[in-house]
C-alpha positions as CSV (number, residue, x, y, z in Angstrom):
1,X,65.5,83.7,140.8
2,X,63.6,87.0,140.6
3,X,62.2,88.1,137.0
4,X,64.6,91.1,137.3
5,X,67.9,89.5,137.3
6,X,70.0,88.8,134.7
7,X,70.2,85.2,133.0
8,X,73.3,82.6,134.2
9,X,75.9,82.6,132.0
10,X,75.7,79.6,130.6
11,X,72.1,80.7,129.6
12,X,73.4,83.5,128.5
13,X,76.1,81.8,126.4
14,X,73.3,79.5,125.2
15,X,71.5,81.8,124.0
16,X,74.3,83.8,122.2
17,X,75.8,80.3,120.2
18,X,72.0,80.0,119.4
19,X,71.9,83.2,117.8
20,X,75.1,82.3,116.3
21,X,74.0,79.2,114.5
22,X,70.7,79.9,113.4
23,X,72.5,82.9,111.5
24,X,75.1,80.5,109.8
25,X,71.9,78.5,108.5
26,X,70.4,81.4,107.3
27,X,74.1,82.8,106.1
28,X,74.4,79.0,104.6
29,X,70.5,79.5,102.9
30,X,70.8,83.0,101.4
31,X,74.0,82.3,99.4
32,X,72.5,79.4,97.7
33,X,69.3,81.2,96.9
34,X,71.9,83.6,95.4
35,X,73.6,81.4,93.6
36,X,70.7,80.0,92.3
37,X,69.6,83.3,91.0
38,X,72.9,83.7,89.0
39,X,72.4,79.9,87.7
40,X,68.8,80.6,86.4
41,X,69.3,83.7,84.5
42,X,72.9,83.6,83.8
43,X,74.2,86.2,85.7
44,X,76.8,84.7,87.1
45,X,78.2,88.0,88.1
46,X,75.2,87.9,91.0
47,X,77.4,85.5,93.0
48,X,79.7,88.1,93.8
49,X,81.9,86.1,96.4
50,X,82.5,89.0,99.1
51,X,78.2,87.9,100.0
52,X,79.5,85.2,101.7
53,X,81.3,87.0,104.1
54,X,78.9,89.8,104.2
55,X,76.1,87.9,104.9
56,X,77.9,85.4,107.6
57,X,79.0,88.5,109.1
58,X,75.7,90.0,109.4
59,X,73.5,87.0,110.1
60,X,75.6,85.5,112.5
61,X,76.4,89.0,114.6
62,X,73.5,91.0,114.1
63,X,74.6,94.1,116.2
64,X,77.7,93.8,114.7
65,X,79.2,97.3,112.6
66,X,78.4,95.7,109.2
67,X,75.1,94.8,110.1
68,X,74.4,98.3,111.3
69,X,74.5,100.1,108.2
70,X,72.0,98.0,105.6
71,X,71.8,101.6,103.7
72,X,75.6,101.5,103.3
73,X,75.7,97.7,102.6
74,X,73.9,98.4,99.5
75,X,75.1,101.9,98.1
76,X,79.2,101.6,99.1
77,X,79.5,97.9,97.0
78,X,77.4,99.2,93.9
79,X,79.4,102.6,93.9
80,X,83.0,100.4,93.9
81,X,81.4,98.2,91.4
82,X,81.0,100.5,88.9
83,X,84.6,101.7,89.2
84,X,85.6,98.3,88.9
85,X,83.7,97.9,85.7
86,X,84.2,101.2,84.0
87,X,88.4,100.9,84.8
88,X,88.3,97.6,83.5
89,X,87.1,98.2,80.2
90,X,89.2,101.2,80.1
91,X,92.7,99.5,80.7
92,X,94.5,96.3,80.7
93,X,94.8,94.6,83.6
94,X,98.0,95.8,85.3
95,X,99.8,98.0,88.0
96,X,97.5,101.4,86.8
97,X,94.6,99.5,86.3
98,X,94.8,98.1,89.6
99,X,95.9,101.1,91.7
100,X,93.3,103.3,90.1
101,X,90.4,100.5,90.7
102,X,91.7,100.1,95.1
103,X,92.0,103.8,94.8
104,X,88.7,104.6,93.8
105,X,87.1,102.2,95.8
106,X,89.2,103.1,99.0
107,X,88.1,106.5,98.3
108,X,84.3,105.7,98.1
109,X,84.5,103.9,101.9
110,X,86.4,106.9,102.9
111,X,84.5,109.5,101.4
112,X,81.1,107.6,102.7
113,X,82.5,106.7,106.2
114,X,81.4,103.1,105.5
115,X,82.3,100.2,107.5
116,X,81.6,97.7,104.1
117,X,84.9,97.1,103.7
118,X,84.2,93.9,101.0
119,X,83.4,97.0,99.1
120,X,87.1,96.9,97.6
121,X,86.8,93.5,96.5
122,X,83.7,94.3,94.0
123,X,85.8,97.0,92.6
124,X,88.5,94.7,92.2
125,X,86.8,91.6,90.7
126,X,85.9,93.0,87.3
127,X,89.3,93.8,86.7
128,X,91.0,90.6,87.7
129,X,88.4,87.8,85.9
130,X,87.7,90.4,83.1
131,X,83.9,91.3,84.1
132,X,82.5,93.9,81.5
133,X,78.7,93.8,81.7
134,X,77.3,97.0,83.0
135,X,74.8,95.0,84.8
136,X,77.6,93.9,87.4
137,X,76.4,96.9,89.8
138,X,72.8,96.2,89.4
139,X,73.7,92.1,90.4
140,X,75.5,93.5,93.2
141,X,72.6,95.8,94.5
142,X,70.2,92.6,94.6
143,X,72.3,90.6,96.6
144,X,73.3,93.3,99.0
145,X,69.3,94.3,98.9
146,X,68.4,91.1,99.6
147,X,70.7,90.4,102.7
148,X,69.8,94.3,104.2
149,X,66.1,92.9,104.2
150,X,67.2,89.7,105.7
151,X,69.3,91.8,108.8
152,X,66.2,93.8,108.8
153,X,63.6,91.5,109.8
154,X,65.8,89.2,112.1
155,X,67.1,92.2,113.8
156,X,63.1,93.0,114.3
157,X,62.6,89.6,116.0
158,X,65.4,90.2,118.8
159,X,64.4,90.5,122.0
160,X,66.4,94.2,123.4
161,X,69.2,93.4,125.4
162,X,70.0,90.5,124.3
163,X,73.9,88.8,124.4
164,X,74.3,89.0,121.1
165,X,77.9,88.9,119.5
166,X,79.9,91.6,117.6
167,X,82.6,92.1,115.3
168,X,85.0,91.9,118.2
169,X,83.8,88.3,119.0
170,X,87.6,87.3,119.1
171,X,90.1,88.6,122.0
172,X,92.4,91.7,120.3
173,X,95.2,91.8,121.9
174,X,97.1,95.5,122.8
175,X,97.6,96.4,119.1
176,X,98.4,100.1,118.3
177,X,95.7,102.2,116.8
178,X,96.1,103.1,112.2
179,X,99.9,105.2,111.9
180,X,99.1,108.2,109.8
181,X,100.5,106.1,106.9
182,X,98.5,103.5,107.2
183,X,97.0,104.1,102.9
184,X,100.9,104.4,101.6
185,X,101.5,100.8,103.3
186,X,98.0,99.6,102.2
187,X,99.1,100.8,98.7
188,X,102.3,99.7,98.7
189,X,101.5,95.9,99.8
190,X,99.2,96.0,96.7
191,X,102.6,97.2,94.4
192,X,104.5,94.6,96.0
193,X,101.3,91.9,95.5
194,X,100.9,93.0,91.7
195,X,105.0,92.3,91.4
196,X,104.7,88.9,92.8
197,X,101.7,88.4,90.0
198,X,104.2,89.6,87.4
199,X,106.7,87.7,88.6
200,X,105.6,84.4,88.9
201,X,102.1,84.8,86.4
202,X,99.6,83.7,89.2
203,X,97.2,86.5,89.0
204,X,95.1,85.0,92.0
205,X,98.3,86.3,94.3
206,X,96.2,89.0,94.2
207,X,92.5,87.9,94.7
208,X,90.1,90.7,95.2
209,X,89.8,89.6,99.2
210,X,93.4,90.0,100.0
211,X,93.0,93.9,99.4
212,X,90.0,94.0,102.0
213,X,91.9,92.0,104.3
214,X,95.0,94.4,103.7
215,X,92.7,97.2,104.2
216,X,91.4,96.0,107.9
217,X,94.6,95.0,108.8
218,X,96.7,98.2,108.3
219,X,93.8,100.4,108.2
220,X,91.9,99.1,111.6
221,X,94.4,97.4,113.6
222,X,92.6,97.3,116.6
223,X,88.8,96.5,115.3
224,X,90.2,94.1,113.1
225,X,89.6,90.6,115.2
226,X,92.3,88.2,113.2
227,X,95.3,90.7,113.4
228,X,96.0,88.9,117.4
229,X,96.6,86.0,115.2
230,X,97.8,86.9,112.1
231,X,100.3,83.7,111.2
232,X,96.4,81.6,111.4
233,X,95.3,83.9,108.4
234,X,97.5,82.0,105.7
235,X,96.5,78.9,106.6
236,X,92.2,80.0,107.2
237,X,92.8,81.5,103.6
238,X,94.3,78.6,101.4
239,X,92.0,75.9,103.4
240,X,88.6,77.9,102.4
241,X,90.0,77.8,99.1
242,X,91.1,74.3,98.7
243,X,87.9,73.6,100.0
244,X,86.3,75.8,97.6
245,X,88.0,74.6,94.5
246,X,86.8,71.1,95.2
247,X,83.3,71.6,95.8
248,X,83.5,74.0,92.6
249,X,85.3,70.7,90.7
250,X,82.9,68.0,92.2
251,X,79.9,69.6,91.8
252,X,80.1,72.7,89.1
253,X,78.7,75.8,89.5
254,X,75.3,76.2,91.4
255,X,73.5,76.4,94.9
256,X,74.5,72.9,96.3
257,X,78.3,74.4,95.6
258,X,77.5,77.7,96.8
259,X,76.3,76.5,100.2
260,X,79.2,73.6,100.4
261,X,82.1,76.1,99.8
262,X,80.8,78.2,102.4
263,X,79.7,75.6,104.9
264,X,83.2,74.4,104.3
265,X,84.7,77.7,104.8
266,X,82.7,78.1,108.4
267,X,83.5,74.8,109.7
268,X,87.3,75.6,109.0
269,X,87.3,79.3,111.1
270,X,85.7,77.6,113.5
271,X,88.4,74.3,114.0
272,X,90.9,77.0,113.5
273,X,89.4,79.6,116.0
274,X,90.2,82.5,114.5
275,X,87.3,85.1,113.0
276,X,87.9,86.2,108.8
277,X,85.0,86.6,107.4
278,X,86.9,87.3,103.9
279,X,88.1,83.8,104.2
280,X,84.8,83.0,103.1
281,X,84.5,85.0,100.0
282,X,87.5,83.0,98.9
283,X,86.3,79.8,99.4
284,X,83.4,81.0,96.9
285,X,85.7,82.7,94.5
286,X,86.3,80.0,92.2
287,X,82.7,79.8,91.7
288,X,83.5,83.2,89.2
289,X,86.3,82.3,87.9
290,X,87.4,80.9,84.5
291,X,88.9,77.8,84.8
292,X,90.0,77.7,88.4
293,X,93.0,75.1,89.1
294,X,95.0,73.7,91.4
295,X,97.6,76.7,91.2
296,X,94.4,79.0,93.1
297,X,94.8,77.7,96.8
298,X,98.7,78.5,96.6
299,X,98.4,82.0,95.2
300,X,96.1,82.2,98.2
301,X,98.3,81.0,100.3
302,X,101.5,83.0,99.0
303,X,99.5,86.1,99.1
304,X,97.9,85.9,102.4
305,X,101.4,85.2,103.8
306,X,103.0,88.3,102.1
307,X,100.0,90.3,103.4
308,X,101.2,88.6,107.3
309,X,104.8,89.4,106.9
310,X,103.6,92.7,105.7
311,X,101.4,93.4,108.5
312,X,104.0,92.7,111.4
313,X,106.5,95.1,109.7
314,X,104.0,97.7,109.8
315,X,102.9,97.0,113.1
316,X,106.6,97.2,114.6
317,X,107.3,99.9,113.1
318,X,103.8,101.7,113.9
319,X,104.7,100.8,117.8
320,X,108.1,102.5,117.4
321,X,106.3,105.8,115.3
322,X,103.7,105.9,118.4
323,X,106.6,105.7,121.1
324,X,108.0,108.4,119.4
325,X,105.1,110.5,118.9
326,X,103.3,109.7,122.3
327,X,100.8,112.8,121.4
């Protein structure tokens, strides 16, 4: 074989699950260096969850659109953050509390053209396990800091040209592009979420992750790799956070968890075949939560499936608005 030609495929393959792994190790690594930051000084609020799919995303693919913008990695989480915070010691956690909080932080990503998505969810934490400490943007910006130095330097060592993955990893199927509606639907899944908390008193209906995955789904049909198999993403969901829960009650809070409940959540998208990197921050949720019981994997579970239903209403009628509207 001449220097000049490309590599086989299965080299080429090779070389790309390589990749791959050695950035799950490192993904695996960094959030336990995290969470032992947060165990040593207290700051438990440094483990915010949505770093373990951030950093699996951007380790793992890292030519991928997340890992592409370390700049906005750090400023669009910080930015939601502080909404998060300054709402929730404003108001009570309810339906203006939480609309104002998704608002804002939807209107950060939008008003940055950032592809952090995860973003929402650090808005939304505060508000749903009661964070008040104004050093909750500050813990945010050394994890996020931390991982953009990390996608830094490995980036650095890739050779150019190199097979390695993206976000699209998965197959998409033909999936219509956003309808102009897409933030009234993503809006009003979150009314219908926060009615089902009311209802039956499960706040974790609502986890913080469920509005990020909302947000892809509706907002980026097409770029969004689980929505070709969205009836996978209830069952992804409440098995990361099973999984989570019981490292979390075995073990307590700390690294050795940290790196379990992730590991956990990584071996489960891959048995399952299906690509959610939020399905990892809520296998780490419980890690910041008070109290976390047996009732959290079901409110996963019931939300995630509302979120599916939800999604292939929108879909069908997004296919009928573009038939309609072919220009």
């Amino acid at each position: 074989m001449l220097e000049t030609d490309p590599p086989a495929p299965s080299a080429a393959a090779s070389l790309e699950w390589l990749y791959r792994f050695s950035g799950e190790l490192i993904a695996l690594v960094y959030i336990g260096l995290i969470a032992a930051t947060a165990t040593l000084t207290g700051a438990y609020y440094v483990m915010f969850p949505e770093l373990g799919a951030l950093s699996h995303e951007i380790l793992a693919r890292p030519r991928g659109r997340w890992a592409s913008a370390p700049i906005m990695l750090v400023i669009t989480p910080a930015l939601t953050g502080l909404i998060g915070i300054i709402f929730t010691r404003l108001l009570p956690y309810g339906y203006v509390s939480v609309l104002l909080t998704v608002g804002g932080a939807v209107a950060v990503i939008e008003f940055l053209g950032s592809p952090i998505a995860p973003a929402i969810s650090a808005g939304l934490l505060p508000l749903v396990v009661g964070i008040t400490s104004w050093w909750y943007p500050p813990g945010i910006v050394f994890g996020t800091v931390f991982l953009a130095v990390l996608s830094t330097v490995q980036k650095s060592r890739l050779p150019p040209g190199e097979p390695v993955t993206d976000n699209r990893i998965d197959a998409i199927v033909a999936s219509p592009p956003a309808a102009r509606h897409w933030i009234p639907a993503l809006f009003g899944f979150v009314l219908v979420a926060m009615t089902a908390v009311k209802l039956t008193g499960l706040r974790f209906i609502l986890f913080p992750p469920l509005v990020v995955i909302a947000f892809e789904m509706l907002g980026h049909p097409v770029e969004c790799p689980w929505t070709h198999r969205p009836w996978m993403l209830p069952m992804a969901c409440f098995l990361t956070a099973a999984g989570g829960l019981i490292c979390f009650k075995l073990m307590g809070f700390g690294p050795a968890t940290a790196a379990c409940s992730m590991g956990w959540g990584v071996l489960v998208l891959h048995f399952l075949k299906i690509h959610v990197p939020p399905a990892l921050a809520v296998g780490l949720l419980p890690l910041v939560m008070t109290a976390p019981g047996p009732s959290y994997p079901f409110s996963v579970l019931i939300g995630t499936t509302v979120i599916t239903i939800w999604f292939l209403a929108y879909r069908r009628w997004a296919l009928a608005e573009n038939r309609s509207n072919p220009s």
